[in-house]
Backbone as CSV, one residue per row, in Angstrom:
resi,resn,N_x,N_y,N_z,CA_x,CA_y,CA_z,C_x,C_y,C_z
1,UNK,202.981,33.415,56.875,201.595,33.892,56.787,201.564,35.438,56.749
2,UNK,202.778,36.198,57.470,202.725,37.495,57.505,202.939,38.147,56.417
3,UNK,203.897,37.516,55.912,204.574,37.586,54.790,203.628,37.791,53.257
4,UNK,202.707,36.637,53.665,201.681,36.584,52.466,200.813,37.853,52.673
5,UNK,200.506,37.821,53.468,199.217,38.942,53.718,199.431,40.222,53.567
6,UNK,201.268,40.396,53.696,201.693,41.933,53.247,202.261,42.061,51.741
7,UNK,202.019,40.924,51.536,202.217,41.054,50.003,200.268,40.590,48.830
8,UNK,199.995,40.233,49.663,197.877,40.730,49.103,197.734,42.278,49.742
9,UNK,198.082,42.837,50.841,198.240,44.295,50.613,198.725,45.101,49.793
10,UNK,199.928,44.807,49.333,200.562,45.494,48.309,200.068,45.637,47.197
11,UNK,199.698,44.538,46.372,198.993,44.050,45.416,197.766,44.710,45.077
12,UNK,196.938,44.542,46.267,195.394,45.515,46.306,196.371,46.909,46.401
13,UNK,196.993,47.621,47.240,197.114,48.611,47.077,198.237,49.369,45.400
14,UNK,198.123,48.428,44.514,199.097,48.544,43.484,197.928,48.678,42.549
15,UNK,196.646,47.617,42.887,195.684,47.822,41.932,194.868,49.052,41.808
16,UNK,194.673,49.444,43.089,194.128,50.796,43.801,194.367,51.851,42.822
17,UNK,196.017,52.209,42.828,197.177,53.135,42.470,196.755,52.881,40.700
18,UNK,196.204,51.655,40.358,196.521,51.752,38.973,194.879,52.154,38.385
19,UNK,193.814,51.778,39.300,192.598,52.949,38.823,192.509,53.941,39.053
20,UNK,193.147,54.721,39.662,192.972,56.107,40.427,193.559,56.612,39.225
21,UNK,195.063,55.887,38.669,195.366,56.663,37.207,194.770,56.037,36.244
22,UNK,194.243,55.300,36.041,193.178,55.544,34.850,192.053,56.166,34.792
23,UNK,191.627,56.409,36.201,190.373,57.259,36.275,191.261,58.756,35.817
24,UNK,191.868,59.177,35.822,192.539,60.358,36.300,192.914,60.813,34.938
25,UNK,193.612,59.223,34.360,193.729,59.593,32.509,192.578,59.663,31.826
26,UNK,191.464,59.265,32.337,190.350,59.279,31.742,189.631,60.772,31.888
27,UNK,189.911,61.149,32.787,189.423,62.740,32.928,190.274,63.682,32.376
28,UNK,191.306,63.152,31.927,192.687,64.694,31.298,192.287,64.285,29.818
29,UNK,191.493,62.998,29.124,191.069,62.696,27.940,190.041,63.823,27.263
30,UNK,189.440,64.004,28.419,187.900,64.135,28.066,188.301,65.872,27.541
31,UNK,189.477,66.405,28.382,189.803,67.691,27.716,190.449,67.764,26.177
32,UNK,190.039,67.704,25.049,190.528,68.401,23.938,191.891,68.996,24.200
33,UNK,193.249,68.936,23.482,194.194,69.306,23.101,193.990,70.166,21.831
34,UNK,194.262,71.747,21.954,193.950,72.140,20.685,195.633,72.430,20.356
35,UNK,195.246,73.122,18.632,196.587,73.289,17.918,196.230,73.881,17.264
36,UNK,197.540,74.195,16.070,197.165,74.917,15.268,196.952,73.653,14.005
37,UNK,197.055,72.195,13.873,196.129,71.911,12.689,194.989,71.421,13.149
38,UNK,194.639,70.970,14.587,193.326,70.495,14.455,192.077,71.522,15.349
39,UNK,192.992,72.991,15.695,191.860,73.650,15.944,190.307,74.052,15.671
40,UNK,190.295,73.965,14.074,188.866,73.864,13.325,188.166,73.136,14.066
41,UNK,188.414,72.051,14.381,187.496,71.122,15.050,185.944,71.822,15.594
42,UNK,186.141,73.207,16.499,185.390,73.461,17.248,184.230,74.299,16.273
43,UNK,184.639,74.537,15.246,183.684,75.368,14.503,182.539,74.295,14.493
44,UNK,182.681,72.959,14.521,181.391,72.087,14.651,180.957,72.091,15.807
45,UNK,179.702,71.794,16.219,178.689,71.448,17.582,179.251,72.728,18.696
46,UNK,179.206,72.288,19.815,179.285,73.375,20.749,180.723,73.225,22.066
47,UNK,181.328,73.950,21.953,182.805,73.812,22.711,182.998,74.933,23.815
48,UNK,183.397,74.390,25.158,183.946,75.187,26.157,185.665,75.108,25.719
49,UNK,186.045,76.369,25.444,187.818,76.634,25.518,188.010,77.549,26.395
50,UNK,189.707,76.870,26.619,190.472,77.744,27.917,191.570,77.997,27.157
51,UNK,192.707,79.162,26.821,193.679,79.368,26.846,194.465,79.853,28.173
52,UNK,194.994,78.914,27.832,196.575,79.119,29.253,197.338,78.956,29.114
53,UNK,198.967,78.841,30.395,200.137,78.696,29.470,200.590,77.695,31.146
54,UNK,201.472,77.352,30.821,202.311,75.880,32.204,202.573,77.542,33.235
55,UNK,203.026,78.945,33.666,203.312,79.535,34.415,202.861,80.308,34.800
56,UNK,201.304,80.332,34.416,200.349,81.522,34.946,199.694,80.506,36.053
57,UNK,199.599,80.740,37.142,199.111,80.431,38.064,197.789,80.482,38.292
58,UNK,197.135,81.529,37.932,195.511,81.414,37.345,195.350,80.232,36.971
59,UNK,196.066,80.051,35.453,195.578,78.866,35.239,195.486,77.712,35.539
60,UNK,196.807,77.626,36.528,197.071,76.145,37.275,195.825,76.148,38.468
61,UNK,195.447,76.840,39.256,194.105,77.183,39.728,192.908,76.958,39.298
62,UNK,192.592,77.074,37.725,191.478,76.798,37.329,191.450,75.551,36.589
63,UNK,192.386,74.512,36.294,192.701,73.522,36.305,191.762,72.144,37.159
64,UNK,191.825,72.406,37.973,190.601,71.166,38.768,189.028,71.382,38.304
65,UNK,188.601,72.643,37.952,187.695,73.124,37.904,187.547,72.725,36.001
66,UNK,188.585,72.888,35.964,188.293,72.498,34.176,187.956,70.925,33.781
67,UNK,188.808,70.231,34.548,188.875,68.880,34.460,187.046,68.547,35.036
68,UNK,186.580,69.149,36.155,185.336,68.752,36.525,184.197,68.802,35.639
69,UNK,184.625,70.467,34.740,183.656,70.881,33.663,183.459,70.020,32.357
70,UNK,184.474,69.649,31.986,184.504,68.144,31.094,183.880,67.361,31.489
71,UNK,184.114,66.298,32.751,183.193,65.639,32.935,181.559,65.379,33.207
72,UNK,180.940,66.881,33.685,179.604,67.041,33.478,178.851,67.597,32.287
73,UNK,179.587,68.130,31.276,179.025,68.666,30.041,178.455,67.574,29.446
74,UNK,177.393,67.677,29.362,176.515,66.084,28.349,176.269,66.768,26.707
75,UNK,176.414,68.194,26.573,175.655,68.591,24.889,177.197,69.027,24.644
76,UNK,178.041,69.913,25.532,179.434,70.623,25.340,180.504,70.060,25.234
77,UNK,181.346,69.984,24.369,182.560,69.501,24.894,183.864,70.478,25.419
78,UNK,184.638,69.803,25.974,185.463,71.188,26.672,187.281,71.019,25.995
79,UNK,187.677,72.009,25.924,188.920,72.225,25.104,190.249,72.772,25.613
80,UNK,191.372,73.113,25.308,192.391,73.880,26.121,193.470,74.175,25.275
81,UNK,193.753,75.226,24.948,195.241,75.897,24.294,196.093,76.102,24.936
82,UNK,197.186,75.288,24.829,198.321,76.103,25.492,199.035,77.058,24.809
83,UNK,199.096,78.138,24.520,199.657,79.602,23.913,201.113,78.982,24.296
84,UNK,202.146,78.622,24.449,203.416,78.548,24.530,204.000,77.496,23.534
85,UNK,202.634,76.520,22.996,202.945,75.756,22.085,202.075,76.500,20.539
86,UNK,201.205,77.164,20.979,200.305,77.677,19.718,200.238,78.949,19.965
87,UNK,201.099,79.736,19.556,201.354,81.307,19.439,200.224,81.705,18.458
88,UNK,200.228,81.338,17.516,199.030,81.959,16.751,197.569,81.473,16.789
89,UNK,197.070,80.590,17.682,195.998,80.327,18.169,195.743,81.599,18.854
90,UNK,196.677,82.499,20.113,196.741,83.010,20.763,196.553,85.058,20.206
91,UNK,196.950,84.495,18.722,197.037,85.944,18.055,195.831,86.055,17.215
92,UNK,195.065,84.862,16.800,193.565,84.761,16.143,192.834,84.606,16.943
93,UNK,192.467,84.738,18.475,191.398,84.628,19.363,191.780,85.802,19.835
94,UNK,192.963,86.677,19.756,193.005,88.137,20.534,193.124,87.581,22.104
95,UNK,194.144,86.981,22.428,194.268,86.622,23.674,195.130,87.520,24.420
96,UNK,194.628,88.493,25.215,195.487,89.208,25.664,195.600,88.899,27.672
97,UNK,195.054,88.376,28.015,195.340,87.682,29.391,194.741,85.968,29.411
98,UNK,195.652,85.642,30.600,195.231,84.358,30.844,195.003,84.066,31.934
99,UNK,194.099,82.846,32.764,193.359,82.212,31.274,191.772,83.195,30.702
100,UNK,191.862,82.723,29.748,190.514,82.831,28.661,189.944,82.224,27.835
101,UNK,188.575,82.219,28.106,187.436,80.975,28.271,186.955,81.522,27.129
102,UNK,186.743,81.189,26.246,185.392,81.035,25.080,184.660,80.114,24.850
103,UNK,183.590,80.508,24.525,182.142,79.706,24.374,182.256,79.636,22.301
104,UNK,182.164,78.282,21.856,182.058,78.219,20.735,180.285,77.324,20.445
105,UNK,179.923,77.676,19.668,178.606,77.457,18.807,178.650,77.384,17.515
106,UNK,178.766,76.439,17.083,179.188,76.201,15.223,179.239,77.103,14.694
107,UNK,180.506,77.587,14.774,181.106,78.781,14.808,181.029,80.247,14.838
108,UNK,180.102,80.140,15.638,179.762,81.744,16.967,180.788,81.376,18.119
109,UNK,181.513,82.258,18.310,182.560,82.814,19.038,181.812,83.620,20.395
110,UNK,181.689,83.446,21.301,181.633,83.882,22.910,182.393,84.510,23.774
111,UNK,183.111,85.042,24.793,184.094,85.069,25.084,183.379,85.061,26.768
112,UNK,183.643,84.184,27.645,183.320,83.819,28.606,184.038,84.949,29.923
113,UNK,183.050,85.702,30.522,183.527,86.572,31.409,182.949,86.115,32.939
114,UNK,182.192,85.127,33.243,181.587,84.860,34.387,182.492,84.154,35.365
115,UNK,181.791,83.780,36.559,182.384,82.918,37.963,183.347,81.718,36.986
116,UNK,184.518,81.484,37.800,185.218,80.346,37.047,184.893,78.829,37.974
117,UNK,184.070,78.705,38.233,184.101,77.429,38.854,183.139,76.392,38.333
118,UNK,183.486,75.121,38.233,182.752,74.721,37.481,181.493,74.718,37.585
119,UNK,180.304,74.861,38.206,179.090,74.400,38.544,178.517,76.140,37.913
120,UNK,179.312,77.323,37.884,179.089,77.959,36.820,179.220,78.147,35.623
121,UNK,179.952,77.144,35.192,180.462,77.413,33.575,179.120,76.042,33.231
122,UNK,179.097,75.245,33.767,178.026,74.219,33.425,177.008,75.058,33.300
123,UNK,176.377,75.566,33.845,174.634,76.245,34.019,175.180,77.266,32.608
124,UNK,176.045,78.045,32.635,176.002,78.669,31.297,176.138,77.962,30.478
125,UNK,175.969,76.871,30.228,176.457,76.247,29.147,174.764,75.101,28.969
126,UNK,174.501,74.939,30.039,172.895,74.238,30.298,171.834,74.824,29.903
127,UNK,171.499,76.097,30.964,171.021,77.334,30.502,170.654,77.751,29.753
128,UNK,171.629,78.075,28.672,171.832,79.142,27.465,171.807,80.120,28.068
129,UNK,172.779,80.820,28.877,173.022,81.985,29.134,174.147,82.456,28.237
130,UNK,174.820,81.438,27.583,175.215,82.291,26.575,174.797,82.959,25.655
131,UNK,173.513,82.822,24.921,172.180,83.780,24.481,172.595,85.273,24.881
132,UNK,172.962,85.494,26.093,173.047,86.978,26.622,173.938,87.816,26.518
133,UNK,175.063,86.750,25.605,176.400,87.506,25.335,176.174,87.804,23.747
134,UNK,177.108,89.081,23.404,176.960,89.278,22.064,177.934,88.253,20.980
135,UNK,177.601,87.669,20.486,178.929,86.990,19.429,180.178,88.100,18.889
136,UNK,181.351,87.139,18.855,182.347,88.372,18.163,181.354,88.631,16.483
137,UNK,182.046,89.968,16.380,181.827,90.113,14.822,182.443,89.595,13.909
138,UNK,181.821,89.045,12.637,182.200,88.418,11.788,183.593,88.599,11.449
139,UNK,184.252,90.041,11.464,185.502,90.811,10.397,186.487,89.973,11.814
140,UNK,185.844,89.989,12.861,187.083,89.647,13.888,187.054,88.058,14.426
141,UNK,186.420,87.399,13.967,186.325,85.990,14.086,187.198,85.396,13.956
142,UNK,187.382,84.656,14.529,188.921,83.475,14.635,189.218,82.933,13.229
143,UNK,188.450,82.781,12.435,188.061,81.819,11.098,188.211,82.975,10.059
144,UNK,188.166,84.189,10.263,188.231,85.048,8.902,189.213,85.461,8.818
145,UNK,189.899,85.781,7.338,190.933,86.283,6.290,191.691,86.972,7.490
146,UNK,191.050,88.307,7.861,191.838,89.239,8.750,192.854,88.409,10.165
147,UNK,192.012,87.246,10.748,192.680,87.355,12.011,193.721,85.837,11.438
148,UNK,193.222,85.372,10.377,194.578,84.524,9.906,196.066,85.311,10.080
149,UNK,196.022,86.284,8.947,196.570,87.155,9.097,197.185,87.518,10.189
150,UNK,196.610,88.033,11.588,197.474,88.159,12.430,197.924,87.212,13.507
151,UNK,197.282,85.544,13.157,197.847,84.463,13.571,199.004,84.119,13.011
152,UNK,199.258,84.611,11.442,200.571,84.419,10.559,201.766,85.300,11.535
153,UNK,201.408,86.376,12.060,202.034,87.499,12.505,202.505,86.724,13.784
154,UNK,201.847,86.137,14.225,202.367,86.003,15.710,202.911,85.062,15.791
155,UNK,203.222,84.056,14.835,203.759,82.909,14.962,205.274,83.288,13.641
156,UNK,205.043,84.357,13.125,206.291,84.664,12.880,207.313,85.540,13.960
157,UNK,206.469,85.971,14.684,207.047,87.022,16.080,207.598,85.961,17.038
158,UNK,207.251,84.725,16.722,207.868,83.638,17.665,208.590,83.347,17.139
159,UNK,208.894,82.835,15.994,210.469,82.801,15.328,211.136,83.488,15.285
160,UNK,211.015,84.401,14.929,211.828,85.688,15.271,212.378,86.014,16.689
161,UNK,211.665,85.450,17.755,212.014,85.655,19.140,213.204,84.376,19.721
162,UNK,212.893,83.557,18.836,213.874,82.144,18.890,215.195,81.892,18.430
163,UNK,214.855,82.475,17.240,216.465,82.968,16.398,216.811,83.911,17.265
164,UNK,216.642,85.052,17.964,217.215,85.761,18.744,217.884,85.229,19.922
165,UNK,216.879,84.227,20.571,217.280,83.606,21.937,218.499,83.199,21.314
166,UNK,218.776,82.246,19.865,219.368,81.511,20.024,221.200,81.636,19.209
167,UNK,220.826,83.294,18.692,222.064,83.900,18.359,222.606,84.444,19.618
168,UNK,222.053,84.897,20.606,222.611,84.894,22.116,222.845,84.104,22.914
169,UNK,222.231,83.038,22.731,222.632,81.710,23.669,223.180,80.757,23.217
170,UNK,223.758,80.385,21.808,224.421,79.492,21.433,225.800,79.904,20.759
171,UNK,225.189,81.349,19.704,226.540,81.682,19.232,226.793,82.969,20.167
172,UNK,226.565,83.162,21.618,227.033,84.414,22.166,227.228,85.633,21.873
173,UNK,226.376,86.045,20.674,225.902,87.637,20.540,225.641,88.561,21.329
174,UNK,225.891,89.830,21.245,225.197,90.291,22.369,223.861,90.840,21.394
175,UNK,223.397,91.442,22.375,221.780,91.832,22.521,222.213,92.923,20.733
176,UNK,222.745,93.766,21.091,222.799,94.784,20.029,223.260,94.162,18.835
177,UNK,224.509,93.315,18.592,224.579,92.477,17.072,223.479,91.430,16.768
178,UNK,222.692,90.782,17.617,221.618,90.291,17.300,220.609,91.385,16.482
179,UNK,219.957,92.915,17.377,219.489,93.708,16.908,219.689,94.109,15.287
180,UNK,221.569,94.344,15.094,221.326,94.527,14.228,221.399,93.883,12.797
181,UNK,221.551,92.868,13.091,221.387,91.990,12.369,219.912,91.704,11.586
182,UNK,218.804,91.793,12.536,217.518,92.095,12.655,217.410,93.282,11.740
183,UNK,217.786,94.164,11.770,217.815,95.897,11.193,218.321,95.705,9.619
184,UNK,219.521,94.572,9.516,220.074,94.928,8.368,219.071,93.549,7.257
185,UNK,218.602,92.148,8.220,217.575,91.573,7.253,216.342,92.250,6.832
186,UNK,215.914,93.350,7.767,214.210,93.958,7.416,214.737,95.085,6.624
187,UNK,215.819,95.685,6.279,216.130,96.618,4.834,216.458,95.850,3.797
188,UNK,217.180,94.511,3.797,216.975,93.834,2.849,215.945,93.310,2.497
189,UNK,215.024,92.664,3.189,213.709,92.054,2.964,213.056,93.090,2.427
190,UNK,212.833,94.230,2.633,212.035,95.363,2.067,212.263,96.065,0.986
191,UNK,213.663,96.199,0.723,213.919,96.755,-0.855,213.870,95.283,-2.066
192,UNK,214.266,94.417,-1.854,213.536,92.627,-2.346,211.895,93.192,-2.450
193,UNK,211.196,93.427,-1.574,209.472,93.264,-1.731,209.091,94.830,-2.811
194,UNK,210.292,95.191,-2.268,209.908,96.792,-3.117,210.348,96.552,-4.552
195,UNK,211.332,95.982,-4.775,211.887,95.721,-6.480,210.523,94.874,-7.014
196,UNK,209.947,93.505,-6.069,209.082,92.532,-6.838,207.459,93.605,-6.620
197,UNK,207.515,94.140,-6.159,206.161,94.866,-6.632,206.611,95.543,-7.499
198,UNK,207.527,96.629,-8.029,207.699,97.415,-8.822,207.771,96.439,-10.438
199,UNK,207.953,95.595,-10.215,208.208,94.584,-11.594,206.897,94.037,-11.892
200,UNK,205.914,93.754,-10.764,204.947,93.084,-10.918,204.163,94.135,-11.546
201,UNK,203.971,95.466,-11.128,203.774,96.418,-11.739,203.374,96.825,-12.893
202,UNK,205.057,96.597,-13.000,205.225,97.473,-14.498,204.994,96.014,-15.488
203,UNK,204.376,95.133,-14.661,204.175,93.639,-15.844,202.792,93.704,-16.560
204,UNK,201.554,93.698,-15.032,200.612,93.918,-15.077,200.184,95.196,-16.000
205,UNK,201.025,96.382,-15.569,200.299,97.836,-16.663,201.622,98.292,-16.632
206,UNK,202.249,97.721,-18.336,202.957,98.215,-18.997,203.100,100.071,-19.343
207,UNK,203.935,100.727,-19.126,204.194,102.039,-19.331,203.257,102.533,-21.312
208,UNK,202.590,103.417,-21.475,202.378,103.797,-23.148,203.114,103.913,-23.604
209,UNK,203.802,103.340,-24.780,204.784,104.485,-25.721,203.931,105.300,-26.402
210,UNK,204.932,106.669,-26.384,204.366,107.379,-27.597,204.941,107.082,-28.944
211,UNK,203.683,107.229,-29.726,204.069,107.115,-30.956,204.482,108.259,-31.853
212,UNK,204.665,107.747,-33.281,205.128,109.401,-33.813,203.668,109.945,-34.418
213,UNK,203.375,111.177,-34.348,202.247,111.613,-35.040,202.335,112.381,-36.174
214,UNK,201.781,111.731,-37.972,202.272,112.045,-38.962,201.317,113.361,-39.275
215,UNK,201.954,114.313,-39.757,201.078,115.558,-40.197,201.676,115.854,-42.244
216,UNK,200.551,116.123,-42.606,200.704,116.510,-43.897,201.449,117.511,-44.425
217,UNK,201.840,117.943,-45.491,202.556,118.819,-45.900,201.774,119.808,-45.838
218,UNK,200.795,119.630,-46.617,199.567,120.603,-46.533,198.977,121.522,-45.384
219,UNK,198.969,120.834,-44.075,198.952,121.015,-42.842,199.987,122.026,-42.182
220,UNK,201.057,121.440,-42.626,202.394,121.965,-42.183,202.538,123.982,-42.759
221,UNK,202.036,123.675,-44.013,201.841,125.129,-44.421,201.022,126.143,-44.060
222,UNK,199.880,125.140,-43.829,199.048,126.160,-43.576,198.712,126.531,-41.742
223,UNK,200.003,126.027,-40.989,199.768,126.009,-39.917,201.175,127.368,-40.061
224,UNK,201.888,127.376,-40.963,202.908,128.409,-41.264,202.588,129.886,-41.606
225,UNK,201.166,129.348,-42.208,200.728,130.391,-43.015,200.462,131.283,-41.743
226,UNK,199.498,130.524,-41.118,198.418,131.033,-40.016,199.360,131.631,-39.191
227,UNK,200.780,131.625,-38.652,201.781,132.023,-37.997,202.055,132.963,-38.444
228,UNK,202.465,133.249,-39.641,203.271,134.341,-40.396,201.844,135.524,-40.463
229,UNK,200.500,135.505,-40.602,199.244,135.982,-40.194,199.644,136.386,-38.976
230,UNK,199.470,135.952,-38.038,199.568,136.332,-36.820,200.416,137.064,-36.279
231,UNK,201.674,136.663,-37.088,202.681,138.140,-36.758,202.637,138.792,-37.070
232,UNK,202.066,139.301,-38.697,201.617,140.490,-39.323,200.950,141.310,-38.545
233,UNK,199.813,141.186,-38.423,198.932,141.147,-37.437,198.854,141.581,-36.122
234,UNK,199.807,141.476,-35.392,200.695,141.724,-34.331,201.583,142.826,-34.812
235,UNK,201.908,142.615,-35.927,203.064,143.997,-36.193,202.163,145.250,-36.499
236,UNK,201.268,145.225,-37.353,200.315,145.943,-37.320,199.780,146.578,-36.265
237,UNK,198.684,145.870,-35.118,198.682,146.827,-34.312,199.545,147.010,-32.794
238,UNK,201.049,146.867,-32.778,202.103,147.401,-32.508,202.103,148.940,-33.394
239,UNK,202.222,148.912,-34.579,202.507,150.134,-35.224,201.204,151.471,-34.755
240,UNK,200.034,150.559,-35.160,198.802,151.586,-34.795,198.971,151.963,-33.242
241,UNK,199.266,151.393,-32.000,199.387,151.560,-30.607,200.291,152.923,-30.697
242,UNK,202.014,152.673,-31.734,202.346,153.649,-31.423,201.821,154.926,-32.648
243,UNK,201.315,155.030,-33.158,200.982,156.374,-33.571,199.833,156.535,-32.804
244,UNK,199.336,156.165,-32.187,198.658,156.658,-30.978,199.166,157.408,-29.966
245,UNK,200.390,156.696,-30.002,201.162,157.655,-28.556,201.874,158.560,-29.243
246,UNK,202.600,158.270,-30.596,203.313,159.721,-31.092,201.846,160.889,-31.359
247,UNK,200.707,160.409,-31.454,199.867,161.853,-31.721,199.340,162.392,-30.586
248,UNK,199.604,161.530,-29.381,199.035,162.181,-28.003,200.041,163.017,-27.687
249,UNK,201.228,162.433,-27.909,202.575,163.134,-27.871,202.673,164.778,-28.292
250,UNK,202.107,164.543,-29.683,202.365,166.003,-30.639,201.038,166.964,-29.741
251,UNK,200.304,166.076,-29.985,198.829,167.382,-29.305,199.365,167.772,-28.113
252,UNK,200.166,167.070,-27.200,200.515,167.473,-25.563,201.898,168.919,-25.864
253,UNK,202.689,168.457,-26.840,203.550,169.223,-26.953,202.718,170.530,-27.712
254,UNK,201.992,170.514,-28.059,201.207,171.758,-29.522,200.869,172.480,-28.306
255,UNK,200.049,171.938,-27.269,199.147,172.373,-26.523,200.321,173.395,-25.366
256,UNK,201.265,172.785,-25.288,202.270,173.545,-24.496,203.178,174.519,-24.944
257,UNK,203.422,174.512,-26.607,203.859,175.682,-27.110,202.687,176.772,-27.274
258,UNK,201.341,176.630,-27.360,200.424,177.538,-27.429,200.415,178.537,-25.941
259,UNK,200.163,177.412,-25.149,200.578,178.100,-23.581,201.554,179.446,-23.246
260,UNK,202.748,178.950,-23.949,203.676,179.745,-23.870,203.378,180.657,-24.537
261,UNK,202.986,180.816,-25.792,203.355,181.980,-27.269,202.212,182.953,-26.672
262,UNK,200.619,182.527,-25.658,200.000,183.321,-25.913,200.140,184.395,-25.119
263,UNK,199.497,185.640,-24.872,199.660,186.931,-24.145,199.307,186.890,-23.321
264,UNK,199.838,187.260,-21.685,200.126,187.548,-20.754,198.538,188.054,-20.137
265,UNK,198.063,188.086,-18.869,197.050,188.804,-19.062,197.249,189.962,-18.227
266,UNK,197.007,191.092,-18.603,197.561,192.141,-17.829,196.002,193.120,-16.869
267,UNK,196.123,193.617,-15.613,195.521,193.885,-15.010,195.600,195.718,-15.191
268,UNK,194.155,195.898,-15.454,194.862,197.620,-14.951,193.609,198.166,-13.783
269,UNK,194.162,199.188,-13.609,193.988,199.993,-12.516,193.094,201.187,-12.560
């Protein structure tokens, strides 16, 4: 009889154990997993997001509080990035500490600076106290050309950080032949981008040739003529310049033999 009754304990307490985790999976549901292909998602209806990472302690802290905020949002739904799996989620929202909360609105961007607990993120979100925050600007929006761009960037800065880990930790590089290895692909990669623009270049706007330019005979002479004029011409008054100076010459010299030849002036007494 004892026997039975500690085994209908077990049983109830096995069933116990097995709603507590489904209640429990049912609340880690209700949070959104974002990424980088199904992030769009949020540009529709209205979304609470958190970026965090598994070793910031903040975030493991605001964790109960997130899970609660899911479950009372009735218009919001609530979301979560982990930046260690989505580097460039992390480089198109401008995530520079963690965690960080944004407020999305079919696709108005927020960036949530208030109390982190849930019964405040609800009322902002009930409220419309997000009304009081300014939206990011369009040029810097998660969704435009520019911050693709530096989501491309940051998720190549993670490969790049991996191949490094992993020329030091597998093939035992040190730090500096990894470096330069690094040094000698980004001068190759760059004179490669520098040759294909210079080609694309010169594809798009071909260099002019010159052509030959035909002149007449006729032309030819009388462009000879006009030359052989012009030196005349030139020789001419060359010649007139100097009998100018040979007659300033003669009058200066006339004027100085007169000086001399004439008489003395004598004083008398």
């Amino acid at each position: 009889m004892a026997r039975v009754q500690k085994t209908l304990q077990f049983l109830l307490f096995s069933v116990y154990l097995c709603v507590v985790y489904c209640r429990l999976s049912d609340i880690d549901s209700l949070v959104k997993d974002l990424n980088e292909d199904n992030w769009k998602d949020i540009l529709q209806g209205e979304w609470m997001v958190e970026f965090y990472a598994p070793w910031c302690p903040a975030c493991n802290a605001l964790q109960p509080a997130w899970r609660e905020l899911s479950t009372k949002l009735s218009e919001a739904k609530a979301a979560a990035v982990d930046v260690t799996q989505a580097p460039g989620l992390s480089g198109r929202f401008v995530v520079t500490a963690l965690p960080t909360i944004y407020h999305v609105k079919n696709g108005e961007f927020r960036q949530y600076k208030g109390p982190r607990d849930a019964q405040s993120m609800v009322e902002f979100v009930h409220s419309q106290r997000w009304k009081q925050t300014e939206p990011i600007p369009s040029w810097k929006a998660p969704d435009s050309f520019q911050m693709s761009l530096v989501a491309n960037f940051f998720k190549l800065s993670q490969i790049l950080r991996t191949v490094h880990n992993t020329l030091m930790e597998t093939y035992g590089l040190p730090t500096w032949g990894s470096y330069l290895i690094f040094a000698i692909a980004t001068i190759f990669t760059g004179a490669l981008l520098g040759l294909i623009l210079v080609c694309a270049i010169d594809f798009l706007y071909p260099p002019k040739k010159l052509g030959k330019i035909l002149i007449k005979q006729s032309e030819l002479d009388a462009l000879a003529t006009g030359d052989q004029d012009s030196r005349n011409k030139s020789d001419d008054d060359t010649e007139l310049i100097n009998d100018d100076i040979v007659d300033e010459s003669e009058a200066a010299r006339a004027d100085s033999d007169a000086e001399k030849n004439s008489p003395s002036d004598v004083s008398t007494t």
